[in-house]
Backbone bond lengths (Angstrom), bond angles and torsions (degrees), N, CA, C in turn:
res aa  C-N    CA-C-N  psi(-1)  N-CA   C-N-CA  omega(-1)  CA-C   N-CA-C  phi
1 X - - - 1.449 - - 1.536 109.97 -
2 X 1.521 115.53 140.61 1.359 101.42 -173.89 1.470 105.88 -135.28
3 X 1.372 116.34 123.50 1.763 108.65 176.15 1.040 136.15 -117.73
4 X 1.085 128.13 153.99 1.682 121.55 175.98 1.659 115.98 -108.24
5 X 1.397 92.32 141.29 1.312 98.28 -171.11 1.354 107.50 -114.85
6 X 1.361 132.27 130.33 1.269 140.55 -178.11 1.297 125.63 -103.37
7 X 1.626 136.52 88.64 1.346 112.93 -165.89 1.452 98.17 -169.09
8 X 1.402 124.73 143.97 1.271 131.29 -150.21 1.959 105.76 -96.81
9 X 1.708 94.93 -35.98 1.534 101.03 178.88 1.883 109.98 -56.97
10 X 1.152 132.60 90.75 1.350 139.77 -153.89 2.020 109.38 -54.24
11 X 1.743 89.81 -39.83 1.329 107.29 -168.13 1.525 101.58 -60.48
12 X 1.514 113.77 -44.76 1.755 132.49 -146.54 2.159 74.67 -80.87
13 X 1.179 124.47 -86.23 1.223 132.06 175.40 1.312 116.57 1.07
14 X 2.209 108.92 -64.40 1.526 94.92 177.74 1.470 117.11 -71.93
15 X 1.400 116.43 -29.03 1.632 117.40 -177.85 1.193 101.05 -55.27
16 X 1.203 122.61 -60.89 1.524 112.30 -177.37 1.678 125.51 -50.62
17 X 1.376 98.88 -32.60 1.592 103.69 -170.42 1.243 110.27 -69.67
18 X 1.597 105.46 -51.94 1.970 114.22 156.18 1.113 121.40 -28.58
19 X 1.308 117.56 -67.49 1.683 119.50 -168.35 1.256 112.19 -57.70
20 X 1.561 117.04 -46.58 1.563 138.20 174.68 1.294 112.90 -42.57
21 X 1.454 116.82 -62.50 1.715 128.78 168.21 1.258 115.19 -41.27
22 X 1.576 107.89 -48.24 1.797 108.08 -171.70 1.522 106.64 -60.30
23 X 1.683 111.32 -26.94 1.556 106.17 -147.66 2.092 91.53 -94.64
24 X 1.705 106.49 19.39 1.783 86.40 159.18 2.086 87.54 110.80
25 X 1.646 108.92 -32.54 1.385 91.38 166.48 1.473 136.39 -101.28
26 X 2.051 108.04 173.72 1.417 80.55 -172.44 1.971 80.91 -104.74
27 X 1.028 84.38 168.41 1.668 105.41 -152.48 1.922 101.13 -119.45
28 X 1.277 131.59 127.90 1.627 132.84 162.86 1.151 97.44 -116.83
29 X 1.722 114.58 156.01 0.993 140.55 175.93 1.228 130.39 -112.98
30 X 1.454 142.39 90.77 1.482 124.58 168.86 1.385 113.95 -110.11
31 X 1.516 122.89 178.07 1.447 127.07 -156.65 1.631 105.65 -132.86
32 X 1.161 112.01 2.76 1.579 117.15 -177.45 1.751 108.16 -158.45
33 X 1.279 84.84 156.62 1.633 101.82 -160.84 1.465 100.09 -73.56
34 X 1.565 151.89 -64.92 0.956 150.10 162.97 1.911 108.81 -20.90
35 X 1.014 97.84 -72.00 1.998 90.58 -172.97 1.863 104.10 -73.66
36 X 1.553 103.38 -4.26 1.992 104.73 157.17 1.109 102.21 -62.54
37 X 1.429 118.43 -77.21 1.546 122.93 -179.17 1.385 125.83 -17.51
38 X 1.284 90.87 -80.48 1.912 101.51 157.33 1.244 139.06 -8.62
39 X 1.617 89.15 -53.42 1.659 86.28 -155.30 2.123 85.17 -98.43
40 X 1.175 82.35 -42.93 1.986 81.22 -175.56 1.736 110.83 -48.47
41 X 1.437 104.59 -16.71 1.422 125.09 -174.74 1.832 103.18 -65.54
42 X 1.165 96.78 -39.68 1.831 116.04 -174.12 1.605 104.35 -48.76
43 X 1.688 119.75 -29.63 0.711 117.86 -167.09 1.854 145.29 69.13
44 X 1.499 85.14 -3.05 1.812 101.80 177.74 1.821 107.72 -106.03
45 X 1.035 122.63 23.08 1.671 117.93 142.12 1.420 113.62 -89.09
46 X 1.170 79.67 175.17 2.235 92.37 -164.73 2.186 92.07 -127.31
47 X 1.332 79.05 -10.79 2.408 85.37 164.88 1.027 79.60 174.21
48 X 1.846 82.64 162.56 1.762 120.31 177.60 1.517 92.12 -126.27
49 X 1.279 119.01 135.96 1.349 129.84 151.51 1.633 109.26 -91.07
50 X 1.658 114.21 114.76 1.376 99.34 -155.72 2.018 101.17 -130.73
51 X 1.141 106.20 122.02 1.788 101.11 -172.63 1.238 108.33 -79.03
52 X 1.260 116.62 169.84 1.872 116.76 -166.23 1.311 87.34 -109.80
53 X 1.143 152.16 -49.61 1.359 155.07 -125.44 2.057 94.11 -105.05
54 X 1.024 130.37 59.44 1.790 124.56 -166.93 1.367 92.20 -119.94
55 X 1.515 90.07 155.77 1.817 118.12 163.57 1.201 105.90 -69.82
56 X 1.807 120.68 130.26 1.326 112.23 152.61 1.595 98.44 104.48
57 X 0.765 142.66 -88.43 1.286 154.94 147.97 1.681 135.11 -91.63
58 X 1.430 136.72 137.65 1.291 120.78 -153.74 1.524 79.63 -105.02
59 X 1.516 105.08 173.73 1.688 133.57 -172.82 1.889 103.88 -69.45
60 X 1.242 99.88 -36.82 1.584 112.18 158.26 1.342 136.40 -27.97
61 X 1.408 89.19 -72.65 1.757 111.52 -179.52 1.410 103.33 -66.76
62 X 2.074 108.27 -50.10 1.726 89.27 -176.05 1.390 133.97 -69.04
63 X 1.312 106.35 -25.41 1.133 129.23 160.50 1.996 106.05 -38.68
64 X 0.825 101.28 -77.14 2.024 112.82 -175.80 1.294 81.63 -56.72
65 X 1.312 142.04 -80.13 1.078 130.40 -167.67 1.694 141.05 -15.44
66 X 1.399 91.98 -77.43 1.523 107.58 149.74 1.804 128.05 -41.33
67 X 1.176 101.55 -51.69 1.443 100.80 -178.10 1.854 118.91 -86.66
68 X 1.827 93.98 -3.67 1.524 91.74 160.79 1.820 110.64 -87.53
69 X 1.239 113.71 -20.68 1.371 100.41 -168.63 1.655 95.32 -94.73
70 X 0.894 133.43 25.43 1.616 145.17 166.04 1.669 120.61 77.86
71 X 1.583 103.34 32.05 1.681 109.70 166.42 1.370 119.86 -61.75
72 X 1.077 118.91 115.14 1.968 96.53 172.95 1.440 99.86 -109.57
73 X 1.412 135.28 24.09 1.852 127.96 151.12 1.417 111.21 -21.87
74 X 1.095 126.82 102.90 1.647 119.03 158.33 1.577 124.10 -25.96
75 X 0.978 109.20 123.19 1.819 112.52 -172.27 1.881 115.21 -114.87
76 X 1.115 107.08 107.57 1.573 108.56 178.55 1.354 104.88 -115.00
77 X 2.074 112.25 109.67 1.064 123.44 176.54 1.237 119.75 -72.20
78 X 1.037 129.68 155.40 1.498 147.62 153.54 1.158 136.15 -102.41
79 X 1.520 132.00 116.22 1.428 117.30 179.73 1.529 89.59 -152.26
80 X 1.685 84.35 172.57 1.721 109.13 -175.55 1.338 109.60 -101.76
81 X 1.853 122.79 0.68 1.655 124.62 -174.75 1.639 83.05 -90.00
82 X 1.425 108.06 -162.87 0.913 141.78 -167.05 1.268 122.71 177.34
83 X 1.643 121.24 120.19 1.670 103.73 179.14 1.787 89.19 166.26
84 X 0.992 123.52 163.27 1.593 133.95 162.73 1.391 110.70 -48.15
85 X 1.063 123.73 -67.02 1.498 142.55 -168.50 1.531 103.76 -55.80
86 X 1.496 136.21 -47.63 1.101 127.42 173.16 1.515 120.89 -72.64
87 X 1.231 96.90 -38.42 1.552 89.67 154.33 1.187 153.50 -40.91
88 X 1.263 94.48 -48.16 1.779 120.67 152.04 1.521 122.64 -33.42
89 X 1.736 84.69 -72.20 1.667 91.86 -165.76 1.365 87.54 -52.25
90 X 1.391 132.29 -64.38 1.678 128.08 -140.02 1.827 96.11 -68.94
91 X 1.188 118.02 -2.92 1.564 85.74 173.03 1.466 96.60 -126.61
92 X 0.814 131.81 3.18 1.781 133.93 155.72 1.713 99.88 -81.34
93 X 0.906 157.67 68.13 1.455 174.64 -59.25 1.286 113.50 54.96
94 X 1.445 132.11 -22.46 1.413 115.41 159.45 1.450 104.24 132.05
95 X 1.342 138.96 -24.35 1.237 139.72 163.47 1.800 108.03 -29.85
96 X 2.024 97.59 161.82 0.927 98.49 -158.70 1.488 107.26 -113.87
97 X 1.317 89.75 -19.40 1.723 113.48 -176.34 1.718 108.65 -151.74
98 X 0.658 122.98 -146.24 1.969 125.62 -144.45 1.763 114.94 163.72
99 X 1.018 107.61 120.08 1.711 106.88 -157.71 1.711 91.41 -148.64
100 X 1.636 123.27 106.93 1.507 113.87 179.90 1.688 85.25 -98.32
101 X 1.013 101.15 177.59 2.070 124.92 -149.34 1.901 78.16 -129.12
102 X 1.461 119.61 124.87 1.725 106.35 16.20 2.016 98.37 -109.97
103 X 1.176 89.01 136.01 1.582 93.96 -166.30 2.087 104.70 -104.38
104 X 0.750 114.22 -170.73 1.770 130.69 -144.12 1.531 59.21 -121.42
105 X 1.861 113.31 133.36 1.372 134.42 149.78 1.423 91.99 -66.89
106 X 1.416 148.41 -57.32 1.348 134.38 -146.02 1.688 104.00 -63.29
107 X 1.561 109.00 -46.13 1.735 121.45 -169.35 1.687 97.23 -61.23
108 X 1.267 109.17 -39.58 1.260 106.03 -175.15 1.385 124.37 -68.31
109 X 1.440 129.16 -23.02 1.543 134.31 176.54 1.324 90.59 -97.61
110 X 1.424 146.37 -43.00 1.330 130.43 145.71 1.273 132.08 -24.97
111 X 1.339 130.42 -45.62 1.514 130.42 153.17 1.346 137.40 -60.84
112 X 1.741 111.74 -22.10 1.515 150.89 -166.87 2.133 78.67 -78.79
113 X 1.300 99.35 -74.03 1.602 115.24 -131.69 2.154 81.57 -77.12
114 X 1.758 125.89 -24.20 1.237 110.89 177.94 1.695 106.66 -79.38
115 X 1.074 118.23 -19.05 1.761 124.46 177.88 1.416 92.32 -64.21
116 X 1.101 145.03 -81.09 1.156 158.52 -164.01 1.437 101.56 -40.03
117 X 1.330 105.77 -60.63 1.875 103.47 -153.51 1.658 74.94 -67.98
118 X 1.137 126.64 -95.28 1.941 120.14 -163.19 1.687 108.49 -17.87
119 X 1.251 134.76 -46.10 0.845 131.96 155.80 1.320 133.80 -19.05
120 X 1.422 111.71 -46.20 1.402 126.96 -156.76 1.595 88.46 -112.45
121 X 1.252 122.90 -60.00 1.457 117.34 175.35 1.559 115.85 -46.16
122 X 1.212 137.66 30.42 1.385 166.20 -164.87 1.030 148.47 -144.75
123 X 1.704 78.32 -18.67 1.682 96.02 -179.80 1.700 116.15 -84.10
124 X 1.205 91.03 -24.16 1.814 96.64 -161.67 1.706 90.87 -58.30
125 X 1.897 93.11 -108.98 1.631 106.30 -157.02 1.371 90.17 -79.40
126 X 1.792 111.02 148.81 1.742 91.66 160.61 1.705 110.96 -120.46
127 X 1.658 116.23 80.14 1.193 108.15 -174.57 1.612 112.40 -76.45
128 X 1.957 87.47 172.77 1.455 90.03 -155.90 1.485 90.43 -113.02
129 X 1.110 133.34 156.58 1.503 142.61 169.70 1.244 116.77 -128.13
130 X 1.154 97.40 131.95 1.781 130.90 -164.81 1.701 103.98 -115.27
131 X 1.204 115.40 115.14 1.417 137.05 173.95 1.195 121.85 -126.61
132 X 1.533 141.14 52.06 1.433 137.26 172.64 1.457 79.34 124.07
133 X 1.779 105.18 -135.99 1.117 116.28 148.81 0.972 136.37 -79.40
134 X 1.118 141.12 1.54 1.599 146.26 142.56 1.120 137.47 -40.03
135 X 1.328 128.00 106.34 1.639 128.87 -146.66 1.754 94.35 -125.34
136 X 1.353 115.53 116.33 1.491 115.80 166.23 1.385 117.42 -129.85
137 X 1.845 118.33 104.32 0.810 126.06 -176.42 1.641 105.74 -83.92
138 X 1.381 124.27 109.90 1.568 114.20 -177.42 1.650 101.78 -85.88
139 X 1.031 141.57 26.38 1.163 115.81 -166.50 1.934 85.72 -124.79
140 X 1.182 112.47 -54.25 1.411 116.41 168.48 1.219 124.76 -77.90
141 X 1.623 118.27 3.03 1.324 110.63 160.47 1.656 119.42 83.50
142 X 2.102 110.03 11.57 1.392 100.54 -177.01 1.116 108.19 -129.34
143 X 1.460 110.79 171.24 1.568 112.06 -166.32 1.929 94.81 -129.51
144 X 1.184 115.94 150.30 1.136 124.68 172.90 1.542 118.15 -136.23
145 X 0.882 127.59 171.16 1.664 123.02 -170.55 1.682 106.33 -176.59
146 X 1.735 95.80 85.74 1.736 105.78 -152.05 1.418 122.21 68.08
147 X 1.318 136.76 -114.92 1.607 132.86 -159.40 1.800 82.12 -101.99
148 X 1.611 132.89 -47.95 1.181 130.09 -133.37 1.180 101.62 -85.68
149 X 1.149 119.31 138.16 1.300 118.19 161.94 1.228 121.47 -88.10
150 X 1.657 110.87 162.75 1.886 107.45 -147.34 1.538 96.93 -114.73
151 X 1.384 156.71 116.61 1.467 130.71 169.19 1.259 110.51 -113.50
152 X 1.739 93.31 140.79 1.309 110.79 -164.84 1.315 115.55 -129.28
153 X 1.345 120.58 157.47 1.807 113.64 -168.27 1.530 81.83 -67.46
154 X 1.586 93.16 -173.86 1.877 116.80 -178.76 1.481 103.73 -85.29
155 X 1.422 136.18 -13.09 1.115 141.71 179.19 1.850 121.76 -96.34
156 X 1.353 100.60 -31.59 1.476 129.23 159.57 1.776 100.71 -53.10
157 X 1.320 104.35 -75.57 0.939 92.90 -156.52 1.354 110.94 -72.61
158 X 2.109 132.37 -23.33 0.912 125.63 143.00 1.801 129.13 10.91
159 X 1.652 96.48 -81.19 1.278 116.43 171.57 1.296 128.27 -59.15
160 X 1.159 100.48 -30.12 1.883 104.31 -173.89 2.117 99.18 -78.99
161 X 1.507 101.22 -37.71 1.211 96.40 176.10 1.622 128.19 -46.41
162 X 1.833 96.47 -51.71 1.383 106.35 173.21 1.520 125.41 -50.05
163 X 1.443 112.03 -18.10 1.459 114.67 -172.66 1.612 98.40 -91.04
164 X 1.584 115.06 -43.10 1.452 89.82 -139.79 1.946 76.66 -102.20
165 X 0.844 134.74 22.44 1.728 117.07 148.82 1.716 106.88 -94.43
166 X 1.234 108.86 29.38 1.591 117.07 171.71 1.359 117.00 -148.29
167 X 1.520 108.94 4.90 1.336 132.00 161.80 1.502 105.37 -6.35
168 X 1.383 122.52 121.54 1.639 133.19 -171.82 1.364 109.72 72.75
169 X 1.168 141.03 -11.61 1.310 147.64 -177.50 1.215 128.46 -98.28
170 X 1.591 134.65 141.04 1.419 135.36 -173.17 1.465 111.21 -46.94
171 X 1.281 152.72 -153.04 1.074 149.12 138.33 1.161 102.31 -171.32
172 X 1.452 122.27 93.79 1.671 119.76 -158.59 1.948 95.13 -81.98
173 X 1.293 111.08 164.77 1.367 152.11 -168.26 1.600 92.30 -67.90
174 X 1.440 125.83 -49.25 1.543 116.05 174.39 1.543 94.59 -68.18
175 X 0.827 120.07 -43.24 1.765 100.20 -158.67 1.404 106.35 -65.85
176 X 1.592 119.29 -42.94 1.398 119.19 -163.00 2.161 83.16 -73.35
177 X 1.117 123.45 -55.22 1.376 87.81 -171.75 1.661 123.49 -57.69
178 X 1.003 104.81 -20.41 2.103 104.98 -178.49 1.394 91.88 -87.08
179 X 0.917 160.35 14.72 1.719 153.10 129.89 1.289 130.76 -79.38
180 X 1.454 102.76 -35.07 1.111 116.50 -165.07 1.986 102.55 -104.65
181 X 0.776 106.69 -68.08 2.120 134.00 170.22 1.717 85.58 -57.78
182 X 0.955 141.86 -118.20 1.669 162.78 104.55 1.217 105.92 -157.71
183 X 0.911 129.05 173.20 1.630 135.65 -159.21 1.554 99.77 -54.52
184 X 1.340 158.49 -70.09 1.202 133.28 177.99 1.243 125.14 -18.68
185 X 1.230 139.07 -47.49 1.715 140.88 165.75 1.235 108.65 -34.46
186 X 1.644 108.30 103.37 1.608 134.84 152.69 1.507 118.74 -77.18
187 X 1.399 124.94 -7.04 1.489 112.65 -171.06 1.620 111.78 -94.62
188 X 1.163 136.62 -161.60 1.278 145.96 -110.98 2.241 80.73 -119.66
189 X 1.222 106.96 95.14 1.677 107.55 -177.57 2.070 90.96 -50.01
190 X 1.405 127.84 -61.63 1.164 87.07 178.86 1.863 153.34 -22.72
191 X 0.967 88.93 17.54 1.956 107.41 -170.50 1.381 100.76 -90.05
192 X 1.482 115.20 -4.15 1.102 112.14 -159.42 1.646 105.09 -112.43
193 X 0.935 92.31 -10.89 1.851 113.77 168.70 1.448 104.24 -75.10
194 X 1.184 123.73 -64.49 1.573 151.50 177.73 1.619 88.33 -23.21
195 X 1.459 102.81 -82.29 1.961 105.35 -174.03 1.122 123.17 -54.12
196 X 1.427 114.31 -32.98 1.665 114.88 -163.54 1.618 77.30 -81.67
197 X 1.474 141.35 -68.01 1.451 127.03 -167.71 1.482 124.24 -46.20
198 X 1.681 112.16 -13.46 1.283 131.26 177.00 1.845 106.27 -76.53
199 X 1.341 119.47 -42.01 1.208 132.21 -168.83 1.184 100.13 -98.61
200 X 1.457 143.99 -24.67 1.443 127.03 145.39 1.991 106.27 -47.01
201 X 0.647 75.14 -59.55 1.761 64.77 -170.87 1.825 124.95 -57.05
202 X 1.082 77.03 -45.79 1.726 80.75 164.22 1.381 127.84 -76.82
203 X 1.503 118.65 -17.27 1.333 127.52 166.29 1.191 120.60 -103.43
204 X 1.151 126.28 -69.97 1.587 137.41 -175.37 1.731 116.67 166.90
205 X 0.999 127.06 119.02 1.587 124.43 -148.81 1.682 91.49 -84.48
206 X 0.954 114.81 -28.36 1.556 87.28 172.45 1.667 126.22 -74.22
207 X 1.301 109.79 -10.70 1.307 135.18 -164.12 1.975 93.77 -67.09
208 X 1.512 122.22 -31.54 1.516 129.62 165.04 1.327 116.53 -139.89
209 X 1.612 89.49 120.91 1.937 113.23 -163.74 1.609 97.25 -97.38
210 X 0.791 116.42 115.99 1.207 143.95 164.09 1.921 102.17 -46.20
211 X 1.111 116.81 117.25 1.884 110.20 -175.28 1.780 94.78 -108.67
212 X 1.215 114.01 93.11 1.608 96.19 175.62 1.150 128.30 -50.77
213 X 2.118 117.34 135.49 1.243 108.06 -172.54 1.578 110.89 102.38
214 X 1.400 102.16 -53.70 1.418 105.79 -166.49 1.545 130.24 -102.11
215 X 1.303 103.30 -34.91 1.418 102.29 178.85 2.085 92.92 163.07
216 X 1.493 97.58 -136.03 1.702 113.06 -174.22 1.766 102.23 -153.37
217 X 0.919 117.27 161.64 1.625 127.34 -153.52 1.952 97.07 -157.03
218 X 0.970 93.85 123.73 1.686 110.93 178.23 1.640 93.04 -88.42
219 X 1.373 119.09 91.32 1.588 101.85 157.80 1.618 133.73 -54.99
220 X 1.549 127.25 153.10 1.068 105.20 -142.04 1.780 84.02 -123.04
221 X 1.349 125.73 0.59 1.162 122.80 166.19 1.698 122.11 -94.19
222 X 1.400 116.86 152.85 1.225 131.71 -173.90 1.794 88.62 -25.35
């Protein structure tokens, strides 16, 4: 597995790149968002660990960047803010995960090594599931709803995945966060309301019933 790490603090960069190497990967280093772009552009990492706060270009833009010209590399941001709202932006741009500084080296190769395994659990078949008009191709990553196609952040659709490969079924709020979050996620499990109310809107709100108590259920009729 090979990653790139994007981040301007030089010191935080080699520690990370060290620890990263020991744990089995090979690890690159850049220090600015423009030659991030670039190189994540190459397309031969398998993740970018990418900071928001860079010279030249912010973790933001490359982030949107990349995932407008059609990268899907797993992306785990980094920053020194903290707050709901940044959170947002960085995964409504396409990120995969969200990590504020100063963070636990352990949570962090913990977040490294759950990007990866979903990653790879992805690779095989990529069937598509058809529910009414609701079309979810997991392998290409698209959603349709009749002719239109639906676009959704990488975390959106995260969630929508978890429901509809359980299509008719509960899918409680812990599970979608340990699939989706994976067990490292300390913040506020309400987040998980946030998307599914995001994917009512972009889909159709009856399209996920809410089961009080229990979780949310992708109905599987029109």
């Amino acid at each position: 597995m090979r990653l790139l790490i994007v981040e301007d603090e030089k010191r935080l960069a080699v520690s990370l790149a060290k620890g990263l190497t020991a744990e089995g990967y090979a690890v690159d280093v850049v220090h600015d968002g423009l030659e991030g772009l670039h190189r994540a552009g190459e397309g031969v990492y398998d993740l970018v660990i990418l900071d928001i706060m860079l010279p030249g270009l912010n973790g933001y833009r490359v982030c949107a960047a990349l995932r407008a010209a059609g990268h899907d590399v797993p992306i785990l941001m980094l920053t020194a803010k903290d707050g709901e709202y940044d959170e947002a932006e960085g995964l409504d741009t396409g990120a995969d995960d969200y990590l504020t500084k100063p963070f636990s080296y352990v949570v962090l190769v913990a977040r490294v090594k759950a990007l990866l395994r979903r990653r790879g659990q992805g690779a095989g078949a990529s069937p598509v599931h058809v529910h009414g008009d609701l079309r979810v191709d997991t392998g290409a990553r698209r959603v349709f709803l009749g002719e239109e196609e639906v676009t959704l952040t990488a975390k959106e659709f995260a969630v929508l995945e978890q429901l509809v490969v359980r299509a008719g079924q509960v899918v409680s709020k812990a599970e979608i966060l340990e699939h989706v979050w994976d067990f490292a996620y300390d913040g506020d499990p309400n987040i998980v309301e946030v998307y599914v109310s995001a994917l009512r809107r972009k889909l159709r709100a009856e399209l996920i019933r809410t089961v009080r108590g229990a979780g949310y259920r992708l109905e599987t009729g029109r």
